[in-house]
DSSP file (Angstrom, degrees, kcal/mol; ACC not computed):
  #  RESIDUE AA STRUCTURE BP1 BP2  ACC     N-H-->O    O-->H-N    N-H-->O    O-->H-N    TCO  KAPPA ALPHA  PHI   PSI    X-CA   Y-CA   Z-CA
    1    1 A X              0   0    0      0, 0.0    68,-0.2     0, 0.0     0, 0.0   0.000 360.0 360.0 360.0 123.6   86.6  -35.2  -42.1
    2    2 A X        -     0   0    0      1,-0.2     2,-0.3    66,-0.1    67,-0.0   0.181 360.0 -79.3 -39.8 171.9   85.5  -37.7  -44.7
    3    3 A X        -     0   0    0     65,-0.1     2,-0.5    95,-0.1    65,-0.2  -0.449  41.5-109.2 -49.1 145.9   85.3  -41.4  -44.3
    4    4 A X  E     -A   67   0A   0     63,-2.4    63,-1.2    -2,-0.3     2,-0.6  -0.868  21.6-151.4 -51.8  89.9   88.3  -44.0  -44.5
    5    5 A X  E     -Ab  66  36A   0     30,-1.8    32,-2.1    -2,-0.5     2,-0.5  -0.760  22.1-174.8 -93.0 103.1   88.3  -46.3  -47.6
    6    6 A X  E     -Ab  65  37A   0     59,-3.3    59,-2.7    -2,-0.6     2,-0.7  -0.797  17.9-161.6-118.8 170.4   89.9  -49.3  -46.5
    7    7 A X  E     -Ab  64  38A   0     30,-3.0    32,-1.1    -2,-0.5    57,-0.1  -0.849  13.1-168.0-130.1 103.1   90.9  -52.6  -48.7
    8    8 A X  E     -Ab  63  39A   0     55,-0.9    55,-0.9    -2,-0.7     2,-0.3  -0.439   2.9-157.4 -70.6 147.4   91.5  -55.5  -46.7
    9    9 A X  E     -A   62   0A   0     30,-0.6    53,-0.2    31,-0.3     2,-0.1  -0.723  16.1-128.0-149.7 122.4   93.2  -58.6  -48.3
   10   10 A X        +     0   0    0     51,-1.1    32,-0.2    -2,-0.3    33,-0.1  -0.270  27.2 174.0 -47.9  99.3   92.8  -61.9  -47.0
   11   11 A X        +     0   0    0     30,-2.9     2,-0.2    31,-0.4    31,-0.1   0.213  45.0 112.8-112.5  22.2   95.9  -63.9  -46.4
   12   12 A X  S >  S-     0   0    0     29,-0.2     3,-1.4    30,-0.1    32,-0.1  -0.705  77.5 -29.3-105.1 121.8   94.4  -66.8  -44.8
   13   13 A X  G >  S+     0   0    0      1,-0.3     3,-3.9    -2,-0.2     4,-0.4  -0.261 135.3   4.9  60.0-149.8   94.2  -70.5  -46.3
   14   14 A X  G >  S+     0   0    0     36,-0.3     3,-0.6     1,-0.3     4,-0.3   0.814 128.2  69.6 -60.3 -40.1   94.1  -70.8  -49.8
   15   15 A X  G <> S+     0   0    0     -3,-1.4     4,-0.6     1,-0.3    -1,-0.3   0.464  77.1  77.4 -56.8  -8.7   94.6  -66.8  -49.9
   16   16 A X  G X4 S+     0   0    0     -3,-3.9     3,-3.3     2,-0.2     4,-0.5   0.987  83.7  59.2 -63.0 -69.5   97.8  -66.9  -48.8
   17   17 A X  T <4 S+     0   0    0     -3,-0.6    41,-0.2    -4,-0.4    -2,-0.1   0.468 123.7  26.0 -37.3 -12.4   99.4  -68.1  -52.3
   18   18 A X  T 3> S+     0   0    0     -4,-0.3     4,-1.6    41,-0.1    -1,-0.3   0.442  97.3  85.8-133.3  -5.2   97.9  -64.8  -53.9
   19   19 A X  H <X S+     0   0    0     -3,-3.3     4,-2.5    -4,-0.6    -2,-0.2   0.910  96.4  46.2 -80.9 -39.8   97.6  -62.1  -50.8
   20   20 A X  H  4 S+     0   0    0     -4,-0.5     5,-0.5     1,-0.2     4,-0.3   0.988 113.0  48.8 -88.6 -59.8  101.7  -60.8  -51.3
   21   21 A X  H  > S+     0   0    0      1,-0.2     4,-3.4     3,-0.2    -1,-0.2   0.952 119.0  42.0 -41.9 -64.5  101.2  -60.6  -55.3
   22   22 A X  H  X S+     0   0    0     -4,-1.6     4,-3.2     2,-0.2    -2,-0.2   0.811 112.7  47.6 -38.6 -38.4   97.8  -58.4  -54.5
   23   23 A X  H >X S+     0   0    0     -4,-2.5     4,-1.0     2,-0.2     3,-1.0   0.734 110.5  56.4 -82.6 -77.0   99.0  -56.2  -51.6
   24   24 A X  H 34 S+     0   0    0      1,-0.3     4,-0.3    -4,-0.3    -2,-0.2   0.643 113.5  47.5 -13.3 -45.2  102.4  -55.4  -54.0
   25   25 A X  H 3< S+     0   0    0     -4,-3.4     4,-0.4    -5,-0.5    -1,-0.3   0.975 114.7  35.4 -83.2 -33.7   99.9  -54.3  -56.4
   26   26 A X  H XX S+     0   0    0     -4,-3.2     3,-1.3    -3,-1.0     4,-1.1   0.856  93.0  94.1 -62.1 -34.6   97.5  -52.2  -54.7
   27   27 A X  H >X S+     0   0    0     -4,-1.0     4,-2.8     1,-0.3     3,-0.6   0.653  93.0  40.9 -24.5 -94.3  100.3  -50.6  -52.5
   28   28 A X  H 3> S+     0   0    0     -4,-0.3     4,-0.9     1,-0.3     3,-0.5   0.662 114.9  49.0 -16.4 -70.3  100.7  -47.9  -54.9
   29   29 A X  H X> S+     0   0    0     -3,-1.3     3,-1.9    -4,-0.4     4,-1.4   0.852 113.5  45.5 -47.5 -62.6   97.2  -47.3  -55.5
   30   30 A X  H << S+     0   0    0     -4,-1.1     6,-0.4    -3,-0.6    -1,-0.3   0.777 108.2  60.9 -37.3 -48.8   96.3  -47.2  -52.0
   31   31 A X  H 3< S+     0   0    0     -4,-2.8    -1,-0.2    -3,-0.5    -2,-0.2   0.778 106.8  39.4 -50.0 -44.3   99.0  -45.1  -51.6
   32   32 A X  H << S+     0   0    0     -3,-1.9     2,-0.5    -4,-0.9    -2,-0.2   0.712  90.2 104.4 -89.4 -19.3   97.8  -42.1  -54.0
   33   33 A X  S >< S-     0   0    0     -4,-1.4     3,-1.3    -5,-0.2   -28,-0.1  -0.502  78.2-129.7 -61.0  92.9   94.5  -42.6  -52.8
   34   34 A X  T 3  S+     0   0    0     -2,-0.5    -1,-0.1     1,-0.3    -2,-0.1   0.039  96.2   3.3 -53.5 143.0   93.5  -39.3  -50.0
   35   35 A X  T 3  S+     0   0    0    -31,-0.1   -30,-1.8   -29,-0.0     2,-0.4   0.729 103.8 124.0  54.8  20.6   92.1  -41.2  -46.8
   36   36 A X  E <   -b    5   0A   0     -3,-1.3     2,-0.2    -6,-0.4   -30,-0.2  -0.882  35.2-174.7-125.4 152.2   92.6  -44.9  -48.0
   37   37 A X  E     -b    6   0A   0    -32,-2.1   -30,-3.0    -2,-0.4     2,-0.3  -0.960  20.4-134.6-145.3 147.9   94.5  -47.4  -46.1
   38   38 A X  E     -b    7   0A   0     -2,-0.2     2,-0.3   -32,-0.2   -30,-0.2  -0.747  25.8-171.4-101.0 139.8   95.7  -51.5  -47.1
   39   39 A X  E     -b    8   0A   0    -32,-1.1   -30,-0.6    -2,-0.3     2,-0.2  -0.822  19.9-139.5-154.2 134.7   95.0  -53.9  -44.0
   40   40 A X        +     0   0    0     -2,-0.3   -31,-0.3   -32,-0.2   -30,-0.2  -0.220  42.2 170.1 -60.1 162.5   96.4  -57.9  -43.9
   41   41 A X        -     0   0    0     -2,-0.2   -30,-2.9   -33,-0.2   -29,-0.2  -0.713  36.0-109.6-155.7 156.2   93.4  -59.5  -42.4
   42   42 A X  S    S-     0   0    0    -32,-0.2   -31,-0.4    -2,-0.2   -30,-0.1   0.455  78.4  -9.3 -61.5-136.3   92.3  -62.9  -41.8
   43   43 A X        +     0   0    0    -33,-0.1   -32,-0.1     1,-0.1     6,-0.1   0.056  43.9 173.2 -59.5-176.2   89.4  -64.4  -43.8
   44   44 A X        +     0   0    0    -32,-0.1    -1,-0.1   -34,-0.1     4,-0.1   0.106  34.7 128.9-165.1 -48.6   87.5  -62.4  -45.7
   45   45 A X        -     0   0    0      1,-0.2     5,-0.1     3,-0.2     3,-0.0  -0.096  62.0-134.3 -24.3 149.5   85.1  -65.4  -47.5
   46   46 A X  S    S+     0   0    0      1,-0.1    -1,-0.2     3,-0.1     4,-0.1   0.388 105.1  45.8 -77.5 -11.1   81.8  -64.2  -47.0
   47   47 A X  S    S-     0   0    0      2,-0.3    -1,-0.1     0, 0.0    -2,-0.1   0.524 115.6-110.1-102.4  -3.4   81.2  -67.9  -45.9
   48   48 A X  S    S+     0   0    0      1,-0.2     2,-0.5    -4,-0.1    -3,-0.2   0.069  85.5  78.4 141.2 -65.9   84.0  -68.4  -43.8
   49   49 A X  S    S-     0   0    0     -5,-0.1    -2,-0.3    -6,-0.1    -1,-0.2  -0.901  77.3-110.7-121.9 145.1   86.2  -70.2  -44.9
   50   50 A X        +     0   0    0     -2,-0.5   -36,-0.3    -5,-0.1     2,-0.3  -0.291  42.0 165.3 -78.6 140.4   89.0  -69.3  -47.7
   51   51 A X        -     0   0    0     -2,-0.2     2,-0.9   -38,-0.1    10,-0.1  -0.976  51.0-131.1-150.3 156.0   88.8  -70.9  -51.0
   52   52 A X        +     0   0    0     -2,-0.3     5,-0.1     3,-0.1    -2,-0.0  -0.767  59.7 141.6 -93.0  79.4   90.2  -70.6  -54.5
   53   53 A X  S    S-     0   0    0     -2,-0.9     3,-0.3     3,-0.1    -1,-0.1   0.476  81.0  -7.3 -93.8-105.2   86.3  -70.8  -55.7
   54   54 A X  S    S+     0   0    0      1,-0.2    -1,-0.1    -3,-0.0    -2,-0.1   0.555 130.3  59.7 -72.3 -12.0   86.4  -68.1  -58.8
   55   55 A X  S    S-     0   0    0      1,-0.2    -1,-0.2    27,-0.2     2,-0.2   0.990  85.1-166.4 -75.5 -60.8   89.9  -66.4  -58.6
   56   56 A X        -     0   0    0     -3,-0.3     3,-0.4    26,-0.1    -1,-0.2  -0.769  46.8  -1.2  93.0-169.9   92.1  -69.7  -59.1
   57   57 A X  S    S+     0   0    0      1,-0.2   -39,-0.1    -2,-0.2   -43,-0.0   0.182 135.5  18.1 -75.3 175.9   95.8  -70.2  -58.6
   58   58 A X  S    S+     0   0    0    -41,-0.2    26,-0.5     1,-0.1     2,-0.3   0.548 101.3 116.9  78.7  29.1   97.6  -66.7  -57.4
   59   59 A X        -     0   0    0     -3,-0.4     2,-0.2    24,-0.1   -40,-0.2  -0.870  39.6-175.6-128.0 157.3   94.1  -65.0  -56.3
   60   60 A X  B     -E   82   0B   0     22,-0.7    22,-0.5    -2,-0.3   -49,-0.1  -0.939  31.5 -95.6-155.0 145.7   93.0  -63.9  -52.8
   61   61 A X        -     0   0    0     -2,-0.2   -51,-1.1    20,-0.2     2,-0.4  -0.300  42.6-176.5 -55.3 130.4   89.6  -62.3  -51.2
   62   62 A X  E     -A    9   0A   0     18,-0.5    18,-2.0   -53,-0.2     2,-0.4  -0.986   5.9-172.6-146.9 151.7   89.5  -58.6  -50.9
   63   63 A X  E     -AC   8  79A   0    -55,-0.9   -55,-0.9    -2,-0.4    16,-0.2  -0.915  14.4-148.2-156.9 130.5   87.1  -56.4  -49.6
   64   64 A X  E     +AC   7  78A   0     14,-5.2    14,-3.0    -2,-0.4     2,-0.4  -0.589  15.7 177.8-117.2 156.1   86.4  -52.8  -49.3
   65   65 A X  E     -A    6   0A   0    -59,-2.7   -59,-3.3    -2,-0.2     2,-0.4  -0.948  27.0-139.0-133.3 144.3   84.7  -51.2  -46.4
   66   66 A X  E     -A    5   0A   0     10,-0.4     8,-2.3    -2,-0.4     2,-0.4  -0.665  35.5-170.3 -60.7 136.1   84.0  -47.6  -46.1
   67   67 A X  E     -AD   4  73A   0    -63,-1.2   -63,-2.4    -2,-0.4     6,-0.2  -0.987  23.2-113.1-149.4 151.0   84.9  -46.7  -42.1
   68   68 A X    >   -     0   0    0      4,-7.2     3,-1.7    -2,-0.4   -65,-0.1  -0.290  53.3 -79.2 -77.1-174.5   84.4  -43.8  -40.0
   69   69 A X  T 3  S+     0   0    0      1,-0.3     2,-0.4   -68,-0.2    -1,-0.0   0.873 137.6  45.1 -60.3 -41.8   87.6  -41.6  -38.5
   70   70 A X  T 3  S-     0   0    0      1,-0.1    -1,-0.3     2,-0.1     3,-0.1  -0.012 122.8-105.4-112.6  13.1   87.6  -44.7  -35.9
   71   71 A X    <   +     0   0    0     -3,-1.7     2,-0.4    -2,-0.4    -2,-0.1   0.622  62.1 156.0  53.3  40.8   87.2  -47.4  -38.1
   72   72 A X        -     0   0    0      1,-0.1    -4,-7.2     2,-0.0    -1,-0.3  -0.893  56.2-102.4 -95.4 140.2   83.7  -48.4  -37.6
   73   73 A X  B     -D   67   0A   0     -2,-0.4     2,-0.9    -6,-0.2    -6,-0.3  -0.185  40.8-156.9 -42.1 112.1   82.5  -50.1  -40.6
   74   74 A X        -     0   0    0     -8,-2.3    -8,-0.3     2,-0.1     2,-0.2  -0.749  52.7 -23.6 -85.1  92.9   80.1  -47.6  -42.9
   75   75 A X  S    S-     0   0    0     -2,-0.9    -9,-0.1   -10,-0.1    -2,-0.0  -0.530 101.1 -45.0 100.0 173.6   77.7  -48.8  -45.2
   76   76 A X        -     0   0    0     -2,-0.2     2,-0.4     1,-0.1   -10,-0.4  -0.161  65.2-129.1 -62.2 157.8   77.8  -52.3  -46.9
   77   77 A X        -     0   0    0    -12,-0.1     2,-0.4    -4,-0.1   -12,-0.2  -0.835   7.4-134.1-120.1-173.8   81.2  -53.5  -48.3
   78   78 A X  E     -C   64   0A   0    -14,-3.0   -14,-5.2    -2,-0.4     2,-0.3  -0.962  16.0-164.3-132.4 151.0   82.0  -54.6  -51.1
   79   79 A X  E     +C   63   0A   0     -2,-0.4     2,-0.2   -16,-0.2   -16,-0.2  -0.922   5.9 178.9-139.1 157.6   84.4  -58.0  -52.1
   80   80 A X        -     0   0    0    -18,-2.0   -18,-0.5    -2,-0.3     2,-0.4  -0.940   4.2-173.5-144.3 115.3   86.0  -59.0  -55.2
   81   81 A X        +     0   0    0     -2,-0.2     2,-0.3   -20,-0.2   -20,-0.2  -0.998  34.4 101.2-124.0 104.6   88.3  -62.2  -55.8
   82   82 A X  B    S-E   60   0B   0    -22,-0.5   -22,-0.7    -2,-0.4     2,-0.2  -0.899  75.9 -42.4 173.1-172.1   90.4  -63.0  -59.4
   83   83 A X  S >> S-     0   0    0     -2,-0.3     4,-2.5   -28,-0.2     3,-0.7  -0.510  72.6 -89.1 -83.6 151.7   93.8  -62.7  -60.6
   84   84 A X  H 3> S+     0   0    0    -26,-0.5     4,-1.5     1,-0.3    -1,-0.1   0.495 121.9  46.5 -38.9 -34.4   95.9  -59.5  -59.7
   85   85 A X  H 3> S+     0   0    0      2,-0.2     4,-2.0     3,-0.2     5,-0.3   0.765 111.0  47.8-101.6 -26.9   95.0  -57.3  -62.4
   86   86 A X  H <> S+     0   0    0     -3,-0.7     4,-3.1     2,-0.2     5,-0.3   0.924 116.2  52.3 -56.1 -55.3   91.1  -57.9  -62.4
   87   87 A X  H  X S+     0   0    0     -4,-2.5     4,-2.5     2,-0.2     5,-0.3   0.984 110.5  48.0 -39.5 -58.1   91.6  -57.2  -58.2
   88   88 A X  H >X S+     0   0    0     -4,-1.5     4,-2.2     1,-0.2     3,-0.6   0.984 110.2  48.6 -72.7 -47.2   93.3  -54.1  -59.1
   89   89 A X  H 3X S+     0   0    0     -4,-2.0     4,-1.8     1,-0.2     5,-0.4   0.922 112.2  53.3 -52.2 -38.2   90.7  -52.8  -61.7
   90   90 A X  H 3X S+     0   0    0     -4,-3.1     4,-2.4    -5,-0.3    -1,-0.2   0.938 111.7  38.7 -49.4 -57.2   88.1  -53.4  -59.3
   91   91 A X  H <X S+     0   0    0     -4,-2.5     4,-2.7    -3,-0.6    -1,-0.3   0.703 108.3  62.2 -75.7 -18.3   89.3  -51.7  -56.6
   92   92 A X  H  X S+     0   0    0     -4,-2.2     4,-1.8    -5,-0.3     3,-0.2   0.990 107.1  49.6 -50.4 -73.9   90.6  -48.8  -58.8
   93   93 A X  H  X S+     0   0    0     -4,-1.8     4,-1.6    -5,-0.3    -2,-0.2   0.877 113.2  47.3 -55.4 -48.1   86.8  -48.4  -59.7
   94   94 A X  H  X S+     0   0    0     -4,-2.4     4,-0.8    -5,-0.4    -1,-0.3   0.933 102.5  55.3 -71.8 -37.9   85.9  -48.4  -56.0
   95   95 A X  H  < S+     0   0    0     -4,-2.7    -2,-0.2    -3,-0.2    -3,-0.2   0.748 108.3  56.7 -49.6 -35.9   88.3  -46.1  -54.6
   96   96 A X  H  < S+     0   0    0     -4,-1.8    -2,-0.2    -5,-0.2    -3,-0.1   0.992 116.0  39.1 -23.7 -85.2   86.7  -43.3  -57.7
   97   97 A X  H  <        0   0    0     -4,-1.6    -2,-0.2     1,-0.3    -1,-0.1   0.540 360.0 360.0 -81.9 -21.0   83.6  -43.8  -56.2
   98   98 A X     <        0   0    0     -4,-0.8    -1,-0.3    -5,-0.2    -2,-0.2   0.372 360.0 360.0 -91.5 360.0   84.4  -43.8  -52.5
């Protein structure tokens, strides 16, 4: 059995204001996607702490991890932060490749 492609999204702090718009859009994606699953999670920032640094108003951290069947983490992840339809292309492009 392959790996798990999961996409976390951040609803924590400033990420709240943008996490609902983001999971509503991936849902679907996620959805058609073999072996992918959408997880809520707290912070995500790579520093810590949640910020609107490059996304702006209606944006939230997301970040995609490859995981074995048991969900330990595989490989490096990768995170992406913007407005809903940049988010979705992003992850669109990582779920291909994963």
């Amino acid at each position: 059995m392959g790996p798990i492609a999961a996409v976390m999204v951040c609803e924590h702090g400033d990420c709240a204001h943008g996490s609902s718009d983001v999971v509503e859009a991936l849902r679907p994606l996620v959805v058609r996607t073999p072996r992918a699953m959408l997880v809520r999670t707290a912070c995500l920032h790579p520093d810590g702490g949640c910020g609107l640094d490059e996304g702006g108003a209606g944006s939230c951290w997301v970040r995609m991890q490859q995981c074995t069947g048991d969900l330990r983490p595989m490989g490096a992840s990768t995170a992406v932060q913007g407005a809903v339809a940049a988010t979705y292309r992003e992850v669109e492009r990582w779920l291909d490749r994963a």
